[in-house]
C-alpha positions in Angstrom: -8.1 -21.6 -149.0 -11.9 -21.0 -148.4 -13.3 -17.6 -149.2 -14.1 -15.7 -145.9 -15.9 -12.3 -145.4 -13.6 -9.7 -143.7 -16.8 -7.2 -144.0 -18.0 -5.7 -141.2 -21.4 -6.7 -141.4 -22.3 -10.0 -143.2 -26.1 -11.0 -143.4 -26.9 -14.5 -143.5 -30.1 -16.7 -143.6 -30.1 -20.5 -143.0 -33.2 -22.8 -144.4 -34.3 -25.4 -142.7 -38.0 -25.0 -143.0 -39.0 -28.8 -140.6 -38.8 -30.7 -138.8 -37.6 -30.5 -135.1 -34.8 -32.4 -134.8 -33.7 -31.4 -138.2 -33.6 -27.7 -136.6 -32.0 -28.7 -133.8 -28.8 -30.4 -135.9 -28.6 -27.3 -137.2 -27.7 -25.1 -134.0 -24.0 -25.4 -134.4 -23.7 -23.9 -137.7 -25.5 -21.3 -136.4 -23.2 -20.7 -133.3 -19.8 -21.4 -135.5 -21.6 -18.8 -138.2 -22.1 -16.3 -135.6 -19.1 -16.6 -133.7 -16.9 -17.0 -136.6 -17.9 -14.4 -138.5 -16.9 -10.6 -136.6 -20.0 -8.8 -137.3 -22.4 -11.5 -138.7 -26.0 -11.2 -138.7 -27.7 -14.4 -138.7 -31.4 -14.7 -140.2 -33.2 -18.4 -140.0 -36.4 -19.6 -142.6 -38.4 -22.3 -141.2 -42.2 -22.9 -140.7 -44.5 -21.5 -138.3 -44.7 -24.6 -136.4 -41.3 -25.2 -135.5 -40.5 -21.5 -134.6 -40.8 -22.5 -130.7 -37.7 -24.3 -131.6 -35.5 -22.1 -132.3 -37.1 -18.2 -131.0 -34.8 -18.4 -128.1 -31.3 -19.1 -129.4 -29.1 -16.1 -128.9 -27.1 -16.4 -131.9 -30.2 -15.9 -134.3 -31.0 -12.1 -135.2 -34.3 -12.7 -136.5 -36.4 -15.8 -137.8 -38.7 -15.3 -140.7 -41.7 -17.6 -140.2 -43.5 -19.4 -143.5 -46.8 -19.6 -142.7 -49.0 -20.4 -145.8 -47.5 -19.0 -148.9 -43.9 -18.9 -149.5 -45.2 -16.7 -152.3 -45.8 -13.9 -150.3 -42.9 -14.3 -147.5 -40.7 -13.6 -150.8 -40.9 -9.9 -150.9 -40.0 -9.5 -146.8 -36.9 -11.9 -147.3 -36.1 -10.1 -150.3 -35.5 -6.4 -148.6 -33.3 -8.2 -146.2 -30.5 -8.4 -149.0 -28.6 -10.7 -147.4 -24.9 -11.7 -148.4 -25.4 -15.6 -148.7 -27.7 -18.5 -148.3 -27.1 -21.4 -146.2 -29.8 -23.9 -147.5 -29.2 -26.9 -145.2 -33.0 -27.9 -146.5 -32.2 -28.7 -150.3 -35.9 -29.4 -151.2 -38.0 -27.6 -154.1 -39.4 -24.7 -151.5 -35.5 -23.9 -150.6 -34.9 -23.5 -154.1 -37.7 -21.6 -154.8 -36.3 -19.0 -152.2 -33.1 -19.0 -153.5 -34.0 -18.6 -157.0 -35.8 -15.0 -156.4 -33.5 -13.8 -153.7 -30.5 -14.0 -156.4 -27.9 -13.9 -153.8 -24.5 -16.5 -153.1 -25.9 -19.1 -151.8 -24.2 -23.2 -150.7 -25.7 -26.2 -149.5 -25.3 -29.9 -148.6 -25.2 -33.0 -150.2 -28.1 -35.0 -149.1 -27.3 -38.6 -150.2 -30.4 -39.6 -151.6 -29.2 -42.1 -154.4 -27.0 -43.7 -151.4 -29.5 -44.1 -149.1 -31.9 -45.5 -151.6 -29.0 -48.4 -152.1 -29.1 -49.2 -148.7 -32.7 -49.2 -148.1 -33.7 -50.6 -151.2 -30.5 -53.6 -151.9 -28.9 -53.2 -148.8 -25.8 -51.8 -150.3 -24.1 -49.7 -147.4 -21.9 -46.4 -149.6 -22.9 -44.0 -147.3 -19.7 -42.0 -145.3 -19.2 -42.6 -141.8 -20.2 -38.9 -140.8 -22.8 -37.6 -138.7 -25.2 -34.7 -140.7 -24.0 -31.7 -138.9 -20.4 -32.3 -140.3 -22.2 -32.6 -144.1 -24.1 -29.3 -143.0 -20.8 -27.6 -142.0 -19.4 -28.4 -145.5 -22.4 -25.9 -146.6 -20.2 -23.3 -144.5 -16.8 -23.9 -145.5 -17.0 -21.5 -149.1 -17.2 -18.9 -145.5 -14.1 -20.0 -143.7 -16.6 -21.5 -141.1 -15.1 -24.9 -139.1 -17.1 -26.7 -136.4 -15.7 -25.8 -133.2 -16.9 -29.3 -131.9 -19.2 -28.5 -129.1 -21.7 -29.9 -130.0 -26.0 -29.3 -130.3 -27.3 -25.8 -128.6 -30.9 -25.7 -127.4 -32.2 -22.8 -125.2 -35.6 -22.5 -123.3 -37.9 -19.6 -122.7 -37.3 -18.7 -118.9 -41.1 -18.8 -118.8 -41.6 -22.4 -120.7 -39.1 -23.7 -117.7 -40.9 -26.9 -115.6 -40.5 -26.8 -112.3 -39.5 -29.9 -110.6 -42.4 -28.9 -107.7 -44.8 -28.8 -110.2 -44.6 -32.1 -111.1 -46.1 -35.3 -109.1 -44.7 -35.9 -106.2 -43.5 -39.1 -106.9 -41.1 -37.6 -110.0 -40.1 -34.7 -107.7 -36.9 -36.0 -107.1 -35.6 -38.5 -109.6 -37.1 -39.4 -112.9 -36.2 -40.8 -116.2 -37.3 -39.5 -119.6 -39.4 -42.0 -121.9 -40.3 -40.9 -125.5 -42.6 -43.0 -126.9 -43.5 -41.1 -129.8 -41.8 -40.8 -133.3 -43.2 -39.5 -136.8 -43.7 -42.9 -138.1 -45.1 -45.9 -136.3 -41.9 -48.1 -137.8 -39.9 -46.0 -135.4 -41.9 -47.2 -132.2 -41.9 -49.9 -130.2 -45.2 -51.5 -129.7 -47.3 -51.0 -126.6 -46.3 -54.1 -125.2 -43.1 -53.5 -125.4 -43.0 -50.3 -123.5 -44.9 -51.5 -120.9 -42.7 -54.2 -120.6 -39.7 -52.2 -120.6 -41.6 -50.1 -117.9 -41.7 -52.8 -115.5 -38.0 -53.6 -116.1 -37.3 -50.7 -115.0 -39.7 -49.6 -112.0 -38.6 -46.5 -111.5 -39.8 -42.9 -111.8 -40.9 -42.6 -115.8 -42.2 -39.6 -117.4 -43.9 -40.6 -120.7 -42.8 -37.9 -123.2 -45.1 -37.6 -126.6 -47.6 -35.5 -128.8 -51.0 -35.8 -127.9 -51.5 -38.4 -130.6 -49.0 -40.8 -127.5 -51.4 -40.2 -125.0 -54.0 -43.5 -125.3 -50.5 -45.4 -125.3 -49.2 -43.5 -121.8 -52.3 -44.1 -120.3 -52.3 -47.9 -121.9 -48.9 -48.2 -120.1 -50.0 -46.3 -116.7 -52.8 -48.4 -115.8 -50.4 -51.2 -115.9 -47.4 -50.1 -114.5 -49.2 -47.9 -112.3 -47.7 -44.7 -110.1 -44.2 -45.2 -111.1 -45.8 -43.6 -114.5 -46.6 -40.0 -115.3 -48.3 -39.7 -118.5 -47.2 -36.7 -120.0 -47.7 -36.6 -123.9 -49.6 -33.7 -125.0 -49.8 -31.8 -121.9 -46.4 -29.9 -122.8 -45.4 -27.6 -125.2 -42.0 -28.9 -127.1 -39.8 -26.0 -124.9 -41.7 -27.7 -121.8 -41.1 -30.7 -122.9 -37.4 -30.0 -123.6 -37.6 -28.7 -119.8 -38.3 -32.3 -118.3 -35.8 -34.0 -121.1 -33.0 -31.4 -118.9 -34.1 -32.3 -115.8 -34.6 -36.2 -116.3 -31.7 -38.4 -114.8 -31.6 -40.0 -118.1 -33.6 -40.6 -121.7 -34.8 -43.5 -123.1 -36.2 -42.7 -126.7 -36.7 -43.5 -130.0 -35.4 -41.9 -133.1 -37.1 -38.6 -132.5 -36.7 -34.3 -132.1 -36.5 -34.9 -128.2 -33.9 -37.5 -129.0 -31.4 -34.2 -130.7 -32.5 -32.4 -127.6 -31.4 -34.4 -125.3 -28.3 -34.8 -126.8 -28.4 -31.0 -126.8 -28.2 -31.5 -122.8 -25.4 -33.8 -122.6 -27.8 -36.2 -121.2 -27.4 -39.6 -120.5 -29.0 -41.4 -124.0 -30.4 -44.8 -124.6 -31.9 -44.6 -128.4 -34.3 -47.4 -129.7 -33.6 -48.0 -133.7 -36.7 -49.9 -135.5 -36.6 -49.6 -139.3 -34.2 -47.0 -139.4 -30.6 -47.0 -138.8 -27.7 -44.9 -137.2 -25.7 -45.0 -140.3 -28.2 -42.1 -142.3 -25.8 -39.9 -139.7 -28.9 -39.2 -137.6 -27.6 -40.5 -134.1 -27.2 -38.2 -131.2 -24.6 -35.7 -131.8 -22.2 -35.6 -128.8 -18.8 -35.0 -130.1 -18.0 -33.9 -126.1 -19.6 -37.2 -124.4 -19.9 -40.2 -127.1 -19.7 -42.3 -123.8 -23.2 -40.5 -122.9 -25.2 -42.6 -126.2 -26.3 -45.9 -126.4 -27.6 -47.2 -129.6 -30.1 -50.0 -129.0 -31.3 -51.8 -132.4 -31.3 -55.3 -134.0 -28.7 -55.7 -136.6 -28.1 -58.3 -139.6 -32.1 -58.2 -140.1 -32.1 -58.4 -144.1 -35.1 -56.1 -144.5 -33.7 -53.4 -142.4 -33.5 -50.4 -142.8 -36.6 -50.9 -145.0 -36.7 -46.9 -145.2 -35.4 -43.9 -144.5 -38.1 -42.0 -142.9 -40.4 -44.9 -141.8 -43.9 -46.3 -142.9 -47.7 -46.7 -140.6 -46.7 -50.6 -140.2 -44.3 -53.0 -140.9 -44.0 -53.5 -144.6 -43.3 -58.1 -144.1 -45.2 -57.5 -140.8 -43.6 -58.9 -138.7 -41.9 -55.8 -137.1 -38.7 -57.8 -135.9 -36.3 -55.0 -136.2 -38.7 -53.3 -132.8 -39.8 -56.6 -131.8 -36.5 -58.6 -131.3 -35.1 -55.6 -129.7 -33.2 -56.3 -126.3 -35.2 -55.2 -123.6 -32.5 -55.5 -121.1 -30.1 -53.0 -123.4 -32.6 -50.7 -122.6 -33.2 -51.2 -118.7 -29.5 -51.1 -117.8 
């Protein structure tokens, strides 16, 4: 039988120190942790940039933000004492925190040398289980069980979009498109979008970094009104608020992709060099109906990675290029 704390007051701080959807997969540990737990006080480590990501979850007592040095953010998380260490990070900098706090700490296992088998000779050993189940196994030493409801995200009241603010042709009905992603692998190519776009010729709002926003205009002055070019004008929370409000998302392998899973929402998600079975997919353990998986399978150089590269490595980008339009418009 796991060890749980019958204390009344159990401090605990969760790594995760990137990226956003990473955070975002690791909402329910910190709802089961805090609800699980009579008492529990529940601290969260991650960088300054992804703070907006989490500030507004309930469950979280207080977020220490690494900024520049991890050196100096040492002697703050040290007078915290806390009871254990969830490290759902595992990377040198996780370590490095866990070596001078001194304090019980579990993790996850990461499958590294498994997914290098499958990227590198195509040889498939990895489980069939999504990452927030391996990050609850970091929880179980606390008598801590997922309680199977899924992905939390919460918005600032004031980072809320409202509908009337938005063009009046998207006032009523829209559908969310994410065209970004961290690696260019993990994104269709322009023509592609704007094809899928005109498939579709309905309300889109173009979701993206500021980096997406030649492509949203590319794809606007083609597809014309039925477009609203949104990348970069949003902050991620704001952003999050249109991925609530959309009908539906379309979207790659991305944080808004975890989000929107986070909403129950509708999902059609695009898989280029990357592939479901890393356990990256939307989490939706209350509507699996809700997510479509969209890739091209049997391709003998995918996954090539399992983050992504700039461009194709055999360049011919099949595993985007071959992908079924018509999967994605219905």
């Amino acid at each position: 039988m796991p060890f749980k704390f019958f204390i009344l007051k159990t401090k605990i701080l969760i790594i995760r120190f990137s990226s956003i959807g990473d955070i975002v997969l690791t909402t329910p540990i910190i709802r089961c942790l805090k609800q699980q737990l009579p008492g529990a006080e529940i601290h969260y480590l991650t960088k300054k940039q992804f703070l907006p990501v989490i500030q507004a979850n309930p469950y979280v007592h207080k977020i220490h933000v690494l900024d520049k040095s991890l050196k100096l953010l040492i002697p703050e998380l040290v007078s915290e004492k806390f009871d254990h260490i969830v490290d759902l990070h595992k990377n040198l900098r996780s370590a490095y925190v866990i070596l001078h706090l001194r304090r019980p700490f579990s993790n996850f296992c990461k499958l590294n040398i498994r997914k290098l088998l499958l990227t590198r000779f195509k040889i498939n050993c990895l489980p069939s289980i999504h990452i927030v189940d391996r990050y609850f196994r970091a929880v179980n030493c606390l008598g801590v069980k997922n309680d199977g409801r899924g992905l939390d995200y919460f918005i600032p009241e004031k980072e809320e979009v409202p509908m009337a603010s938005l063009p009046l042709t998207h006032q009523k009905e829209f559908i969310g498109l994410v065209i970004g992603g961290k690696h260019a692998t993990k994104q269709m190519p322009d023509d592609k979008i704007i094809s899928v776009c005109q498939k579709i010729n309905r309300p889109l709002i173009i979701l993206g970094g500021k980096e997406d926003f030649p492509v949203g205009e590319k794809v606007k002055a083609v597809v014309g009104d039925m477009i609203f070019n949104a990348c970069g004008k949003f902050s991620i929370n704001q952003s999050a608020s249109i991925v609530k409000q959309a009908e539906r998302i379309i979207t790659h392998d991305t944080g808004l992709m975890h989000i929107a899973a986070a909403f129950g929402k509708k999902i059609v998600s695009i898989w280029g060099n990357t592939v479901p079975e890393f356990g990256m997919y939307p989490y939706m353990p209350l509507t699996p109906e809700r997510s479509t998986i969209v890739e091209v399978k049997n391709l003998s150089c995918r996954p090539c990675s399992k983050i992504g590269y700039e461009s194709c490595p055999k360049k011919h980008f099949n595993c985007m290029r071959l992908i079924d339009e018509e999967l994605i418009c219905s």
